[in-house]
Steps between C-alpha positions, in 0.01 A plus 500: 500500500775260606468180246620159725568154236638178612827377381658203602595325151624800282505249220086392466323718214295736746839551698624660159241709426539636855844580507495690144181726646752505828827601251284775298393636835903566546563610201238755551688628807254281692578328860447136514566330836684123425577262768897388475696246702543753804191686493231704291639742299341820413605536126514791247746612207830492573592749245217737606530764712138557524443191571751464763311789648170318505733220731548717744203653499315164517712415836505840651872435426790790543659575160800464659487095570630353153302228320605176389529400110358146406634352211473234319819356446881544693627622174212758469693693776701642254245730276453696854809513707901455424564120641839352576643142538369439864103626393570182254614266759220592728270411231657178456445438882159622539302639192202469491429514831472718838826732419510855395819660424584883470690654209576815302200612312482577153338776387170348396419440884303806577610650809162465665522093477884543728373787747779690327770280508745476218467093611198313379398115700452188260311170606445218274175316685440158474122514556354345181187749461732790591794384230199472227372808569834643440547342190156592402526845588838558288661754752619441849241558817625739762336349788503516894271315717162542499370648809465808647804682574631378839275217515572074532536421113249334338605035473145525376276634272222561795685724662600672166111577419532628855755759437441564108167490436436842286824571488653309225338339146541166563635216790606145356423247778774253487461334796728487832797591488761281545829707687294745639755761561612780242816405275848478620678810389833570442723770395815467241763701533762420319619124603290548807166433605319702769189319671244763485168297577502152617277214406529175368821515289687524869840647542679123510351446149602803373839455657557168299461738171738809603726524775438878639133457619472832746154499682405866516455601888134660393419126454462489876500905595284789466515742215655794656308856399489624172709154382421396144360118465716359262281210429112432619441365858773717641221739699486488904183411487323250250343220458336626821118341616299811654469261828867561744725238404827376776790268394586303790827416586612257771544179601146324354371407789526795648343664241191264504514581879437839441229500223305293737509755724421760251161299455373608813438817403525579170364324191781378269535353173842291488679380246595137588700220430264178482674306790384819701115466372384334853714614785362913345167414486297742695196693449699821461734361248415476138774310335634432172697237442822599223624141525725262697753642695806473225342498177574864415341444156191443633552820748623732158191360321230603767626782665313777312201324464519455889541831576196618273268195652665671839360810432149366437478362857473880656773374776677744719842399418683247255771229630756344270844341574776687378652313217866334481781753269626226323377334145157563430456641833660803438226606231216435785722667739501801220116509455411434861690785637351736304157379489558518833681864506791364652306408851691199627412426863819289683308264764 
């Protein structure tokens, strides 16, 4: 049986209580799902390789797609991988908060938490219930999202029940999330950074911290065969409803040309910008508004959610806009193409 508390104040008396039962659940080489910043987590032992086992097996997860260690604090980076003058600077900038960086490992990183690697990923979060869990727990929490392999991830702890129910000890609801998209990761090499995963730590912010920002051309591409992930979120497809989704790329009114059309015959559930809410409506279209046209925030925050309410409307097909590559577009751009398996339809 799957246990689900209520968390929003990690500070009131019956919050405590909870969190300790949560830590000794982890300690036990438990899995504990936590909401974060970006999204649910699906937490276990960082230092366990059984329990990093029990992650994957939980998602339906290939051991080779590393996991993420959640710490507590910047400076606790340094018990688990070999940091350098630029981790320190990007801690400055953004911990805690929605950035994961990758570094050497040390030793006491079992291989099954890195897929492998001899690199491990470290991510300070800024969620309040997820940073007292941490602290409460006394080890760092290897933990990817909490969903299904290849599904939306969870903003919200109804869709984690959905996913996790009898599959992990505990979920923590925390709430909505408030990004909605994974971490930013990054890569040092070096004095370099390479931009593995966007999100919302963009690529300008980053820049303002180190000058060799390199975005890695999988951001955007296809894993070619037998390629390695290097970080998670790299796979073709993920993310991914089980209803078709097309990007659509074209002038906008074009595009809203066409999905009318598509109405005609097929049922479709389309992801739309609010100014667009009356000139779709149609009996065949089942839309979802994701916010005003430029408030990419609001877009970041309720695209997976979207795409799972999407699902639930047992449409033929799924219309979204394909996102802008610049700012925080570029980490909707990221998700949307492979939610999408790279379908982009030019109208």
């Amino acid at each position: 049986m799957t246990e689900l508390i209520k968390i929003t104040d990690p500070g009131l008396p019956d919050a405590k209580n909870a969190l300790k039962r949560a830590a000794e659940i982890l300690k036990n080489g438990g899995l504990v799902v936590m909401p974060t910043e970006t999204v649910y987590g699906l937490g276990g032992n960082g230092l366990d390789e059984n329990a990093a086992k029990k992650i994957y097996e939980a998602k339906g997860r290939p051991a080779d797609n590393p996991l993420i260690l959640h710490i507590e604090k910047p400076e606790d980076a340094e018990k688990y991988c070999h940091t350098s003058p630029l981790y320190f600077a990007l801690a400055k900038a953004f911990m805690p908060g929605p950035l994961t960086v990758i570094m050497p490992k040390k030793d006491i990183v079992p291989l099954t938490v890195t897929a492998g690697l001899d690199t491990v990923a470290v991510r300070c979060p800024e969620h309040k219930v997820a940073n007292a869990l941490i602290h409460e727990a006394g080890i760092p929490i290897a933990a990817p999202s909490a969903n299904l392999s290849g599904k939306p991830s969870p903003t919200n702890a109804k869709y984690v029940l959905e996913d996790m129910d009898g599959r992990v000890d505990m979920i923590i609801d925390g709430g909505e999330c408030e990004i909605g998209l994974e971490s930013t990761i990054v890569m040092i090499k070096n004095d370099s950074l390479t931009l593995l995963r966007p999100g919302a730590v963009t690529y300008d912010a980053l820049s303002l911290v180190c000058v060799k920002v390199t975005i890695d051309d999988k951001v955007i591409r296809m894993l070619k065969e037998n390629e390695k992930p290097l970080s998670p979120g790299m796979k073709y497809k993920h993310y991914a409803p089980n209803t078709p989704l097309v990007l659509l790329d074209g002038e906008e009114n074009r595009q809203i040309e066409f999905i009318k059309n598509e109405m005609k015959t097929k049922k479709c559930a389309i992801l739309c910008y609010d100014e667009e809410k009356d000139t779709l409506n149609h009996k065949n279209a089942f839309l979802i508004p994701i916010g005003m046209r430029d408030d990419l925030a609001s877009h970041a925050k309720k695209l997976f959610t979207a795409l799972r309410d999407a699902d639930k409307l047992s449409c033929d097909i799924i219309y979204a806009h394909l996102p802008p590559m610049s700012g925080l577009g570029l980490a909707l751009y990221n998700r949307m193409i492979r939610a999408a398996a790279h379908t982009i339809l030019k109208v």
